[in-house]
C-alpha positions as CSV (number, residue, x, y, z in Angstrom):
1,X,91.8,98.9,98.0
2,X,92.1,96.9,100.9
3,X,91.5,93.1,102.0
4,X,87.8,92.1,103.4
5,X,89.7,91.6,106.8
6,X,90.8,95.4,107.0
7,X,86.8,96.0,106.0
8,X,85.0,98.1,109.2
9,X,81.5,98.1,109.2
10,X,79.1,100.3,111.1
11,X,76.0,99.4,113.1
12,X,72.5,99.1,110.9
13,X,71.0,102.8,110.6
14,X,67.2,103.1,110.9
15,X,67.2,101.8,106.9
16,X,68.4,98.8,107.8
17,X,71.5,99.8,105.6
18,X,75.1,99.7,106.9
19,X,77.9,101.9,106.4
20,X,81.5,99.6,105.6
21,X,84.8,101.4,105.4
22,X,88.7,100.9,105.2
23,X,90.9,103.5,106.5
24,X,93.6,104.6,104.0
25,X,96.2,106.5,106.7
26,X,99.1,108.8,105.0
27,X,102.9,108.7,106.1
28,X,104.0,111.2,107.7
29,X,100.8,112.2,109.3
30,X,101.1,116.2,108.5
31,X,99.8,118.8,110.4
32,X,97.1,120.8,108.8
33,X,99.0,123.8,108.5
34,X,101.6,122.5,106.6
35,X,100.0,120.9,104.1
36,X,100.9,122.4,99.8
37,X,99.3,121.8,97.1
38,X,101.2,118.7,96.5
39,X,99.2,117.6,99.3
40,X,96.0,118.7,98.2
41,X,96.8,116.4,94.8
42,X,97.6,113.3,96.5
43,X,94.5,113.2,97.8
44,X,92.6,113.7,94.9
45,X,94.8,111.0,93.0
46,X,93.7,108.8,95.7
47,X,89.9,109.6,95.0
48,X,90.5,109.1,91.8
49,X,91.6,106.0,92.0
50,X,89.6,104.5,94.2
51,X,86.7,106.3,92.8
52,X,84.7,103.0,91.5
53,X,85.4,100.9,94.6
54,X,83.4,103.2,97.2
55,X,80.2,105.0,97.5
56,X,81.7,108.3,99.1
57,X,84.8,109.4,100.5
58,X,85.8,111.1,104.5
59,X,88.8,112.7,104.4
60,X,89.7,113.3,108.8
61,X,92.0,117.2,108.4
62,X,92.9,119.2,110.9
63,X,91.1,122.6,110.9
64,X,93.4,125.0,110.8
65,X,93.6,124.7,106.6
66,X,90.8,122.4,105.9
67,X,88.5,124.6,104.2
68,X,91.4,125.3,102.0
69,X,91.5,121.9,100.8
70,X,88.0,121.3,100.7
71,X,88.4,124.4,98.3
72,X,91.0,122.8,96.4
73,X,89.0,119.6,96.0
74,X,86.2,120.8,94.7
75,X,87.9,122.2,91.7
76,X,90.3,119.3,91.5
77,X,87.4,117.0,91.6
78,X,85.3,117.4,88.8
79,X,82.0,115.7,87.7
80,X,81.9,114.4,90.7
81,X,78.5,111.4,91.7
82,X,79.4,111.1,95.3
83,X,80.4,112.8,98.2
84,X,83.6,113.3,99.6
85,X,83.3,114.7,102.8
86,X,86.1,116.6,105.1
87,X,85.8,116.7,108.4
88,X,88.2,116.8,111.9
89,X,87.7,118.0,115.6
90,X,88.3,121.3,117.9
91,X,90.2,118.1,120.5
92,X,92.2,115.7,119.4
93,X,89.9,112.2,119.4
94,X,91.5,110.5,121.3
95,X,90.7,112.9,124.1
96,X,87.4,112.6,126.5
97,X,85.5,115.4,125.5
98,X,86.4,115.0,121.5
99,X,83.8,116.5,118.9
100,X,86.4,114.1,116.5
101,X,84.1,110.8,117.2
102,X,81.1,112.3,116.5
103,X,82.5,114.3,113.4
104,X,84.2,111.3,112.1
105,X,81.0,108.6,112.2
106,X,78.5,111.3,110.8
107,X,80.7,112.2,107.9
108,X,80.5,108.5,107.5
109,X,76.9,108.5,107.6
110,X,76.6,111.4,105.0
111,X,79.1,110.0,102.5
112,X,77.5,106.6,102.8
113,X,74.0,107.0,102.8
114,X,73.4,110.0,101.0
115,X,74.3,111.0,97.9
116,X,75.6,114.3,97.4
117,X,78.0,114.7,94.6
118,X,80.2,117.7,95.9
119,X,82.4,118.0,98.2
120,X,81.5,118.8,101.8
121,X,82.8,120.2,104.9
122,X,81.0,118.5,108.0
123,X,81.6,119.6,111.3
124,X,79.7,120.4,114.5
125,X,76.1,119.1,113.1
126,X,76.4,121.1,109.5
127,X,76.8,120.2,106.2
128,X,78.4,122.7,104.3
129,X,79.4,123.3,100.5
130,X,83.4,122.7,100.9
131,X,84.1,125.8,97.9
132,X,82.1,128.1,100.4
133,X,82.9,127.2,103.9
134,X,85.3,129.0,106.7
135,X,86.4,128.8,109.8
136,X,84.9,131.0,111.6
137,X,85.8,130.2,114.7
138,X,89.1,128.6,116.8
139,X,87.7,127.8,120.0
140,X,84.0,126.3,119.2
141,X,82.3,123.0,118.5
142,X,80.5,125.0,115.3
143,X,83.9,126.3,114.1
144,X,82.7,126.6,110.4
145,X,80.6,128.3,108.6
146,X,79.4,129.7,105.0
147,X,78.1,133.3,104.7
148,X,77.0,133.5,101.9
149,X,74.8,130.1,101.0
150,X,73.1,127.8,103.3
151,X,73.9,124.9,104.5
152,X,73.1,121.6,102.7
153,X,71.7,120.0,105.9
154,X,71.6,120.1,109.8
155,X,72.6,116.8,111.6
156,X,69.7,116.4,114.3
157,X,67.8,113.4,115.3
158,X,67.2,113.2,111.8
159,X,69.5,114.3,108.9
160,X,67.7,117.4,107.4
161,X,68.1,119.2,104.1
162,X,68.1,123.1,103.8
């Protein structure tokens, strides 16, 4: 996808392993609620072909629709052997108290170093099936949810299962 000079690398986790990256930005940016279907299958043509190259995929979405696309995804995105993992923030990241940091370097985490083959919605410190999640909420820091199947894990300490 990219040149080994646009690669970013994360610090060692307690494995040892590290997480590497590149950052694939769209143009326009679009803001969440905007976003068609046309939308939804650009980014799955992009999964698609650069399914081989990477271990799991973060998709950053504003959270006014992005339970919608995870939705979408996970029928668009079939068969899938990895994770591709959705995530965003209540405060822009670039702001002091931003939940978008956080957000962004554990859906990193999850999509490389665990694998999960579905798509995902991670946000506020849960893991949650992207075909089954909401938001539930406008104004908190656990803005999703899914009411009718458990999360897949809780981001603690330690990263556990449900």
């Amino acid at each position: 996808m990219e040149e080994e000079k646009d690669l970013l690398v994360m610090p060692p986790m307690r494995t040892g392993r590290r997480v590497k990256y590149h950052i694939k930005e769209y143009n326009p940016l679009l803001d969440s609620s905007n976003m068609t279907m046309s939308d939804w299958s650009k980014i799955a043509n992009d999964i698609s072909t650069y399914y081989d190259e990477y271990d799991g995929f973060v998709v950053l979405h504003g959270t006014d629709t992005m339970a919608y696309t995870a939705s979408a995804l996970s029928f668009m995105c079939e068969n899938l052997g990895k994770p591709i993992v959705l995530t965003g923030s209540q405060i822009p990241i670039f702001e002091v108290r931003s939940d978008g940091r956080d957000n962004f370097l554990s859906a990193l985490v999850v999509a490389g170093q665990f694998c999960i083959p579905e798509v995902l919605v991670l946000f506020g410190n849960t893991v949650l099936r992207g075909n089954r999640t909401i938001k539930s909420d406008a104004g908190s820091f656990d803005a999703f949810t899914s009411p009718n199947i458990a999360a897949i894990a809780d981001l603690e300490t330690d990263i556990t299962g449900q």
